[in-house]
N, C-alpha and C positions, 0 to 999 in steps of 0.2 A: 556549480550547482547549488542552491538554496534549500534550505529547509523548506520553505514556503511551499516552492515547487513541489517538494518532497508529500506534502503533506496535500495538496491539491490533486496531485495525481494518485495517492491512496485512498483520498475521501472518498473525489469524484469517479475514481473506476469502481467502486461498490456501489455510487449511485446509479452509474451505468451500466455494468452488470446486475441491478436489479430490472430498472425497466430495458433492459433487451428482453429481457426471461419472458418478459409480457407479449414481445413480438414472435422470438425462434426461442427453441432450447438448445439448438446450433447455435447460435448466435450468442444466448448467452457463455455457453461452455469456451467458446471462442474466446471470449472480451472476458472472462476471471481469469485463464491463464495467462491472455495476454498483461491484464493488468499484474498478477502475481510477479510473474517475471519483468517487469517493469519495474515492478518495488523492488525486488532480487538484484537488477542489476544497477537501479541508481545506490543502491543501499552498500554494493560492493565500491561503485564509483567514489564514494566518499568516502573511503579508505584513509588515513593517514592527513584527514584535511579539519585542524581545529574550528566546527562553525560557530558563530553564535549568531542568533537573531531576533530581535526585538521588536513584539508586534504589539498595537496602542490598541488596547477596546472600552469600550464604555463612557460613561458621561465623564467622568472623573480622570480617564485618557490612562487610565493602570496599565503597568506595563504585562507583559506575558513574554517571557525569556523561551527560547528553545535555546539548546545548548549543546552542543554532540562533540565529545571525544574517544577517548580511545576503546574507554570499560563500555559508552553508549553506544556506540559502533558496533561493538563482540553481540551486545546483545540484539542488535537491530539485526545484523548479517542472523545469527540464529534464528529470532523469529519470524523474518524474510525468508527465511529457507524455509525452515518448518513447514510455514506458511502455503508456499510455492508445491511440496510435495502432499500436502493436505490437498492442496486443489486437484494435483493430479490423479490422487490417488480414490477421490470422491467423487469423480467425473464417472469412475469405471465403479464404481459401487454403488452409486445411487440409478445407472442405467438402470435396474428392471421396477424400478419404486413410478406406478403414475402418478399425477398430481389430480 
């Protein structure tokens, strides 16, 4: 598993759980849990596995390091959980609020 990935399927399920919203509010409710637990358990998946990864942007081709061991992992499983239980627990709180 990659950072990359890691970071594509976090971005992009917040992109995507915004425009469902515009479709269902089923749908969105769906697609943030689903995506929460997605980050929750790639986040568990990389347990114990030193990454690093080096992505090139700009004119000048600057590096940008992602880097994940053990101390970044504690903190990532935390606020992946956190995370995970925020959504579920806002799903059932924000029921009687219309937009």
């Amino acid at each position: 598993m990659s950072l990359r990935l890691y970071l594509i399927v976090a971005f992009g399920g917040t992109f995507l759980t915004y425009f469902a919203g515009k479709i269902a509010a089923r749908l969105r409710n769906l697609l943030a849990v689903l995506v929460s637990l997605a980050v929750l358990v790639m986040t568990i998946l990389m347990y114990g596995k030193p990454l690093e990864e080096t992505l090139h942007f700009g004119l000048f081709n600057m590096p940008f390091v992602l880097r994940l061991n053990m101390l970044s992992w504690f903190f990532a499983i935390t606020i992946a959980g956190i995370g995970f239980l925020a959504v579920i627990y806002s799903l059932r709180y924000m029921e009687h609020y219309e937009r």
